[in-house]
N, C-alpha and C positions, 0 to 999 in steps of 0.2 A: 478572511477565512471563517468559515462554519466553527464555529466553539459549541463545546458539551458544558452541562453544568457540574457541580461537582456529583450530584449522585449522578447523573447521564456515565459518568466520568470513571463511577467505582462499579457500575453493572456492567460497562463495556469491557474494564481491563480482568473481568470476571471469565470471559467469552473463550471457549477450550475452542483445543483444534480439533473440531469434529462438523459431521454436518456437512451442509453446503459449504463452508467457511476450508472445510478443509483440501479442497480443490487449489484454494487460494496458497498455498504454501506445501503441498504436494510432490510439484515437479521441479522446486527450484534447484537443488541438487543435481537431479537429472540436467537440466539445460549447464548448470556451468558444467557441467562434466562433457557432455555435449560439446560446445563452446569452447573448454578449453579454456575454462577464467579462473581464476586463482582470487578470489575478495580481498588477500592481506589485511590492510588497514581499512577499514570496512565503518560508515557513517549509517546508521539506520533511520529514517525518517518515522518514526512513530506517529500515533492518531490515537494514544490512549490506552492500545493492547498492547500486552506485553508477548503477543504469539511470535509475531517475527522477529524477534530476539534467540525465541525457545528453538525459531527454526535455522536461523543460521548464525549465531555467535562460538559453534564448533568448527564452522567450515572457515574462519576467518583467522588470522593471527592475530589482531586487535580489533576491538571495534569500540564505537561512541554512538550515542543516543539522542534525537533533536527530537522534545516535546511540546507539543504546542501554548499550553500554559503552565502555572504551578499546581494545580492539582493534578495534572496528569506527571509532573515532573517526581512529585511527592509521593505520587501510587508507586511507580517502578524505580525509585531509589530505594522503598523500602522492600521492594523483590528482588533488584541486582544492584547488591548496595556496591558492588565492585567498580561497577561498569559506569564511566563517566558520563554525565547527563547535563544538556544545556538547552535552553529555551528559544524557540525559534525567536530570531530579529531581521523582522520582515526588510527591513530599511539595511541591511546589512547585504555586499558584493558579495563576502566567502563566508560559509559556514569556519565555526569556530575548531581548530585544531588540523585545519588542513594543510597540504592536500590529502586528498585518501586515492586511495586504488578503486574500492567501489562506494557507489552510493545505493540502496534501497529502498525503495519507495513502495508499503506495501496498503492499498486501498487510503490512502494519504487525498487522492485528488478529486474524491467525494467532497473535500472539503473547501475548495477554494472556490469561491462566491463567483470570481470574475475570472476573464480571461487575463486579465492584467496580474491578478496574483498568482497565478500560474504561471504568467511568463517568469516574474520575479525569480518565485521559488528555482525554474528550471535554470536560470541565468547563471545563481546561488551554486547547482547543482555542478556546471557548464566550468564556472570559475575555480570550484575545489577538489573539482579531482584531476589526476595527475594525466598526464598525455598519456593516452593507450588505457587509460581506467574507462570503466564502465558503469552505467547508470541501470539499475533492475528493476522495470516498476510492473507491480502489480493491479490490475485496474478492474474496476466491476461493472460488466455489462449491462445494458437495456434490460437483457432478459429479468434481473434481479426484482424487476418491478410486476414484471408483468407472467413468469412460468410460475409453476407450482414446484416450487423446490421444497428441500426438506426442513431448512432453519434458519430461510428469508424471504418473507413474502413481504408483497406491495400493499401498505394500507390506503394510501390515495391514487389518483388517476395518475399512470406513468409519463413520464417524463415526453413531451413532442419535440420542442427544440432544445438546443445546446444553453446552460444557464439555468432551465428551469428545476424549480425546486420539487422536490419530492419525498413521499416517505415510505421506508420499511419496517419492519417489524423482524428483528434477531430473534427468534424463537427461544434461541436454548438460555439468555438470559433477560429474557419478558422485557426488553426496550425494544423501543420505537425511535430510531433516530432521521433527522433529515439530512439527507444529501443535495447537491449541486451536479445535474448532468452533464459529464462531456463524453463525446468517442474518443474510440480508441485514433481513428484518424486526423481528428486535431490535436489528441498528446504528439502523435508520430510527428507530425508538419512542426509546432512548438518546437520539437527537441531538433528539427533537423535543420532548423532556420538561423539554431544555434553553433552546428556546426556534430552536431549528434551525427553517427554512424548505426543506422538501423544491421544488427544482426540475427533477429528471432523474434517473431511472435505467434505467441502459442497460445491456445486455446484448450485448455484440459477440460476433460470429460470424465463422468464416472463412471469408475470399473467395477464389479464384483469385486475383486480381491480389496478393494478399497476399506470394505466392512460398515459402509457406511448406509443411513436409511435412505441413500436416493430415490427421487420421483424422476423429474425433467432430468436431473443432471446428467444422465446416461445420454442424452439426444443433445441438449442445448446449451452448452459450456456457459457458466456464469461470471466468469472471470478470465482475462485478455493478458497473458504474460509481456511485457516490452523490455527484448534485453537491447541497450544501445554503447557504443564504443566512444570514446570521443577521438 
């Protein structure tokens, strides 16, 4: 997997929900109401922010936290010193404290280098939640490299194939991080080869009411919602 350094580490979990970013955690509400999903015991797959915590550890009856290293484990233990937090172990069949009802996965799969850690991870995912639990990821499109949004643009040549590496530029807190691209159409196949029940994918777009400075967002969704059943 893609790892941050530690300052990479303390500018990202800086990063508000606002902007382009806030597309990304907008409608999740909305879809499980939609759906009909209930999170209970609710596992968060983090990447260093601490935003989708802020956005669903109300909607949940319990939740727990998988960070990728010890500095990112260290930032949000010291912002939800409540909330239990343990370090992804890639070689490991279940996440730790399972099973859970839902899993979350929010812009998580920018960071897995290969196809093979990805499968891992989704196996990981597949293994610890409970029958009839649900998997919600959130994922960031092509567009991100290459429209003119408001609080991530593309610093190198966008992404051509699946694998390749790329970079953007977070505006609202002046990092430059690289990502790993894949579609939204190999997470779907990955999840459903595991036995994943596709129920929703969504594509938000920006609204006026939003309050937000969009450019593109209004036309060209930046982010790919995947709610899955198992």
């Amino acid at each position: 997997m893609i790892e941050f350094t530690e300052q990479e580490v303390h500018k990202y979990s800086q990063g508000p929900i606002a902007g382009t970013g806030f597309l990304a955690f907008r409608d999740v509400q909305k879809l499980l109401s939609e759906l009909s999903l209930q999170p209970g015991k609710a596992l968060d797959l983090g990447c260093g922010n601490v935003r989708s915590i802020a956005t669903i550890k109300d909607l949940c009856s319990s939740i727990h936290r998988c960070e990728f290293d010890g500095s990112a484990i260290e930032k949000f233990q010291t912002q939800y010193p409540d909330i239990p937090v343990f370090a992804n172990n890639t070689s490991a069949e279940h996440f730790p404290s399972q099973p859970y009802d839902s899993i979350f996965s929010f812009l998580r799969f920018f960071h897995f280098d290969s196809l093979a850690s990805m499968r891992s991870e989704l196996a990981r995912c597949y293994h610890s939640l409970k029958p009839g639990g649900f998997l919600f990821i959130v994922h960031g499109n092509h567009s991100l490299s290459t429209a003119n949004y408001a609080s991530v643009g593309g610093v190198t040549p966008p992404p051509s194939v699946e694998g390749d590496k790329f970079k953007v530029k977070l505006k609202l807190v002046d990092l430059v991080v690289e990502d790993t691209y894949w579609t939204v159409e190999t997470i779907q196949s990955e999840c459903e080869k595991l036995g994943f029940q596709m129920q929703k994918i969504h594509q938000p777009l920006g609204e006026q009411a939003d309050n937000q400075p969009y450019l593109d967002e209004y036309s060209v969704a930046p982010y790919t919602y995947l709610v899955l059943c198992k």
